[in-house]
N, C-alpha and C positions, 0 to 999 in steps of 0.2 A: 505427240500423243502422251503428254504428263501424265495425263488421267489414268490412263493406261498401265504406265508405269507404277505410280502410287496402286492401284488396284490388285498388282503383282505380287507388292512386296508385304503388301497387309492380308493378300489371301494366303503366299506360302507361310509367314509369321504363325497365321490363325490354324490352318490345316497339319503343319505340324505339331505345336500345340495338341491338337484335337485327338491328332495322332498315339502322343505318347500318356494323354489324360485316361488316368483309369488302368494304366496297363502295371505289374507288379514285376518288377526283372527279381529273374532268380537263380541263387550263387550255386556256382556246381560244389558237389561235397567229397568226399574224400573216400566215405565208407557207407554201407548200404546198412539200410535201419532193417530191423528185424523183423518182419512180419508179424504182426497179433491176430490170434486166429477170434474170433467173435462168433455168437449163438445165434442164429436167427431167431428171427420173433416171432413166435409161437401164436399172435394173433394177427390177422390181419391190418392194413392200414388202410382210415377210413377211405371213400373214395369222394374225389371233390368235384364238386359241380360245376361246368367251367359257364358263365353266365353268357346269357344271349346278349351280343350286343347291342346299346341302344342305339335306333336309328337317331342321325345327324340331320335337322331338317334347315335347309335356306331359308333365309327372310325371304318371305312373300313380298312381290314388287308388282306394279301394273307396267307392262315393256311400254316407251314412249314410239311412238311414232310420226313419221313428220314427207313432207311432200307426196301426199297423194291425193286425188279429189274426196271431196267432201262428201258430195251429192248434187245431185241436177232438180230441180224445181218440174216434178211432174211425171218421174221417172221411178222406178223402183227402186229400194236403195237396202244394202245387207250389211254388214259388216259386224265380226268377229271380230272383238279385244281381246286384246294378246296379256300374256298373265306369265309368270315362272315363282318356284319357291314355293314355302308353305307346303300345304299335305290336302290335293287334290280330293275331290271334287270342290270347283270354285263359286263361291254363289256372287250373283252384281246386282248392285242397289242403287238408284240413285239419291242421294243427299238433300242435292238444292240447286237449283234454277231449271231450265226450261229446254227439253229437247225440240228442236226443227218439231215446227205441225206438222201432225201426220208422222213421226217416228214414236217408234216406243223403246222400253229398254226390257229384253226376256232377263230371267234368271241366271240363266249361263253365259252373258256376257255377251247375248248380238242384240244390234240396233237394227230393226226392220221397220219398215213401214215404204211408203212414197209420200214425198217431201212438199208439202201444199203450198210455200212460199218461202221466196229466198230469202238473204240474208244469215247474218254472224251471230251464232248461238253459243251462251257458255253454262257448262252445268259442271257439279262435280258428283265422280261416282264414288263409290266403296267395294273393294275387292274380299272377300272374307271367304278364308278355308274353313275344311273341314273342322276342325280345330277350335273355330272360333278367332281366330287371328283377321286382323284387319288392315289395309293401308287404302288413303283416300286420295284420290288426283283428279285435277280441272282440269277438261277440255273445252277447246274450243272448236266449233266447226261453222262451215259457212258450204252455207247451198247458194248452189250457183242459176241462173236462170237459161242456161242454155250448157251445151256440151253434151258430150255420150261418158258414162260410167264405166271406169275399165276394169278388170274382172283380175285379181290379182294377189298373191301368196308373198309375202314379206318375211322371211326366217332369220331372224336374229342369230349371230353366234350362239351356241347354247354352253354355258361355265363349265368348267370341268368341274367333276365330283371326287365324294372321295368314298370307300367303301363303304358299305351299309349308309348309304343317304338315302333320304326320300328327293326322285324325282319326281317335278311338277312342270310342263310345260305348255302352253296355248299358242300357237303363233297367228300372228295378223293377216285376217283375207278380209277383202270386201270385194263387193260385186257376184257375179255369176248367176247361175239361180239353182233355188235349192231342188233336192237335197246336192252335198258338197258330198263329195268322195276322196277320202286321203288313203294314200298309201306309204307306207312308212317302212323302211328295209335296213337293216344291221344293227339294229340295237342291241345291248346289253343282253346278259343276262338277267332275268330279275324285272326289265323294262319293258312296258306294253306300248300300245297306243290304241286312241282310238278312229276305226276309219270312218265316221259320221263327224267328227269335230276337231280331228288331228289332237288330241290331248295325249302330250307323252306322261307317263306316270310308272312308278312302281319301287323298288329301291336296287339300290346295286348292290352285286354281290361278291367281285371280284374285280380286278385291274383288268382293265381293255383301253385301247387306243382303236378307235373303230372311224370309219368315213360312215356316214348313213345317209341314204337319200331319200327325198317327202317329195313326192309328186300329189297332186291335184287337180281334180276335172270336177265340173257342173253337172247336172243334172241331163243336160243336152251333150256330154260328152268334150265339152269344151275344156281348155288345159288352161290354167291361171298361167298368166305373165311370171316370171317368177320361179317355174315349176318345169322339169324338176329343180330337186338343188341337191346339193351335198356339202354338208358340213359335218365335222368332228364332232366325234361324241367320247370323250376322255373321264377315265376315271385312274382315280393317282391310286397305288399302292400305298399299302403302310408305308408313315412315313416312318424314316431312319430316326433312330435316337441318338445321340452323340454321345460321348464318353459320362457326363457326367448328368444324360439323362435329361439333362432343361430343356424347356419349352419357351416360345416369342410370342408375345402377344402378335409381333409383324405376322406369322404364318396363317397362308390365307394365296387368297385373289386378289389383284389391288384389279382397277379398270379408269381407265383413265386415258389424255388428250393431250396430244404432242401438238403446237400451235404455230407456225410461225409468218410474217409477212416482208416483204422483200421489194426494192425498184425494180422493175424491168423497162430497161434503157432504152426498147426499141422504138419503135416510129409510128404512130406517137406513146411518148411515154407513160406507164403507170403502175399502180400499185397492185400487186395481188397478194392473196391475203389464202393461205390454204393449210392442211392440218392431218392426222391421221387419228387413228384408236387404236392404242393398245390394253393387253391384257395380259398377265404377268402373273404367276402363282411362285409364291417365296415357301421351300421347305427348309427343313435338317440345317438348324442353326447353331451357330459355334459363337460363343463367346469369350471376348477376352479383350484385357486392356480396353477397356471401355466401348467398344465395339460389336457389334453383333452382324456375323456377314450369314446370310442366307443362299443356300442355292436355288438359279431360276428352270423352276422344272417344266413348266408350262408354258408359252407367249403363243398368243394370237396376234398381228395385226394388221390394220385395213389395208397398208399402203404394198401394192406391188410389189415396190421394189424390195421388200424385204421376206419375200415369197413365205410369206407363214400366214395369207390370208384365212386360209382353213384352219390353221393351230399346228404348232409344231414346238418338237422340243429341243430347247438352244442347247448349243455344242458348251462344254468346259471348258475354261471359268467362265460361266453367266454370273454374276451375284449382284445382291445386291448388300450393301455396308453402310450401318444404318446405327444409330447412339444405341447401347448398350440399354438403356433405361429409359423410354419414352419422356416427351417433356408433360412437365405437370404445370409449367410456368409459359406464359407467354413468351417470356426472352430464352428460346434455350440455340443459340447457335451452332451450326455444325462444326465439325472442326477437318482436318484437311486430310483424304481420304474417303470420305461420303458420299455415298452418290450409287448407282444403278449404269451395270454394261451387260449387255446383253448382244453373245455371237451366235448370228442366227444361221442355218444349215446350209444357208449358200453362197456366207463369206460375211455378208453384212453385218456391221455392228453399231448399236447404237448405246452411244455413253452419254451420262450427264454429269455437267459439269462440276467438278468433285476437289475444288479447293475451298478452304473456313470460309463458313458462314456461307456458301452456295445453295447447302439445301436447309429446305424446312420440313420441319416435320409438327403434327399437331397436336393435343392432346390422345395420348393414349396411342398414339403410331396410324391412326387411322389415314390420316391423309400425307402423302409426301407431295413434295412437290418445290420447283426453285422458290430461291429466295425473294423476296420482293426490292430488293437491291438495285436501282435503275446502273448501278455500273456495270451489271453482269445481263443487262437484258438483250444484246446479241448475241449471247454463246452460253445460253443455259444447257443445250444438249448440243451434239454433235455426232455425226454421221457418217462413216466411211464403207469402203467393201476391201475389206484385207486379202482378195483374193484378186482382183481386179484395177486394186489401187483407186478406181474413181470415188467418186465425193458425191452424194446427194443434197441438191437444193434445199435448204438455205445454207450455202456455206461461201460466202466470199460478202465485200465489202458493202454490196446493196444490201442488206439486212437492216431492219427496221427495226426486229425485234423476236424473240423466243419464248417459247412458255411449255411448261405441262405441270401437271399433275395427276397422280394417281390415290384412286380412295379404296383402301379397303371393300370388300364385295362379300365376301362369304369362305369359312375352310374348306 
């Protein structure tokens, strides 16, 4: 576990440091100074207005979505585009090309009608907040000419926040028939919803670590597939300021995909090819010696085995160690020490691999991710359980290959 090791000696280096920065030692004296007696002030001082914070709002995004039916050729068809960010209420537009016959597109983002012929339609729509903010995305859908429609609630992890943020969220149903009824339980303070269209919204106003659950039924009293559910709803505390007060451009959400593909020798042999999602918030950064380690206050992600599919927060030292100074040049190599470990609450830990010139990083810190190095593309990251001693697949000589990266998301 080198990686490991280099990760040790660059955090205790940095966290002392951090330690003694800023602090003034002072010499004991010998004799005691004299008191000066002083006049109060005879007038008042004025009083100071402490300013309303300004709300933090997310980039507006349309959430993708993928494996589910389309529509059936002759059948009723509903479906609700999923949306987060921005500053609520969402208006949808479409741009250019041609919804399925017989679909329309409302205002608030559903696709209704019954579907008068099949085939693969592509158009692109436009997402715009209240605001006036916008982002535009192509779909594609394909009506099918036979099949039943399944009635179904998709909930995305939803980001964590950070105090005073505007939330915005939609999530994806289709099918059922209307009107839709949500129910939505543990939110914030400061965070609403709504039960005719499930739209979370409102701003936060305080640190919680909350579980919250969204159930959903039809109009016939039917429950979507999907429903209920539960997932996390996090909001960070201020963050920490370090001794000497600096800020990372790294601080933030990265969200990103761990990739890897491997032999399997059995009978008959083959390739599989499998992946997870993670999601990682870097705070409270300490500088030094060219370096910049951040702590992982946040992680969600997909895979099981690393039991933070809802979001949880990684045990000490998580960081991640990352150039002092983003690159501004194409060629800025890493050097040795670099890299993201992350131990998660039930032993597991996932490190990437963190000798020079391993990772990359892009203009401006926004994307990390391995290097493109074919020497290093079995063992960009690496997987263990320090509680358990086992090893998670991909880790032995079938390896084909590794990969992730993570993109900056939102503070």
């Amino acid at each position: 576990m080198a990686w490991f090791k280099v990760f040790s000696v660059t955090i205790s280096l940095l966290v002392l440091a951090a330690m003694f920065a800023g602090c003034t030692l002072i010499s004991p004296t010998t004799t005691n100074p004299t008191p000066t007696l002083t006049t109060s002030p005879t007038t008042k001082p004025a009083l100071t207005t402490i300013p309303t914070p300004t709300p933090v709002v997310a980039p507006i995004e349309m959430l993708g979505f993928s494996n589910v039916q389309s529509g059936i050729q002759g059948q009723s068809f509903i479906r609700q585009l999923p949306a987060a960010g921005g500053i609520p209420p969402y208006t949808w537009t479409l741009v250019s090309g041609t919804l399925p016959p017989g679909l329309s597109l409302t205002s608030n983002g559903r696709i209704v009608g019954t579907p008068t012929s099949a085939g693969t339609f592509t158009y692109r729509l436009k997402l715009t907040d209240s605001k006036g903010t916008s982002v535009e995305l192509d779909i594609t859908q394909k009506i099918g000419d036979s099949g039943t429609l399944q009635f179904v609630l998709l909930w995305a992890q939803i980001s964590s926040y950070n105090e005073n943020q505007v939330v915005g969220y939609v999530p994806f149903v289709q099918g059922g028939k209307l009107p839709w009824t949500f129910n939505v339980s543990g939110l914030p303070e400061g965070v609403t919803f709504d039960p005719a269209t499930g739209l979370i919204q409102g701003m936060t106003t305080s640190a919680a670590a909350l579980p919250i659950t969204i159930s959903l039924k039809d109009a016939d009293g039917n429950e979507a597939s999907g429903s209920p559910v539960t997932v996390s709803f996090l909001v960070n505390p201020p963050k920490l300021v370090n001794a000497g007060g600096s800020k990372s451009v790294y601080e933030g959400t990265y969200i990103g995909i761990f990739t890897y593909q491997y032999e399997d020798y059995s009978n008959p042999p083959k390739t599989v090819s499998g992946g997870f999602r993670l999601t990682i918030t870097l705070s409270n950064p300490i500088t030094s010696g060219g370096l910049t380690v951040l702590q992982i206050t946040h992680a969600s992600c997909s895979d099981p085995y690393f039991g933070c599919q809802m979001g949880c927060t990684p045990n000490f030292p998580s960081v991640a160690t990352l150039p002092a100074d983003p690159p501004t040049t194409p060629l800025h190599p890493s050097t040795a020490g670099m890299g993201i470990a992350i131990i998660f609450p039930n032993g597991a830990t996932l490190g990437t691999t963190n000798y020079a010139g391993a990772l990359s990083v892009s203009y401006g810190g926004r994307t990390l991710s391995n290097s493109l190095d074919p020497a290093i593309q079995n063992s960009t990251w690496v997987v263990a359980n320090l509680t358990t001693g086992t090893m998670f697949l991909p880790q032995s000589s079938s390896i084909k290959f590794k990969s992730w990266s993570l993109s900056w998301s939102a503070l």
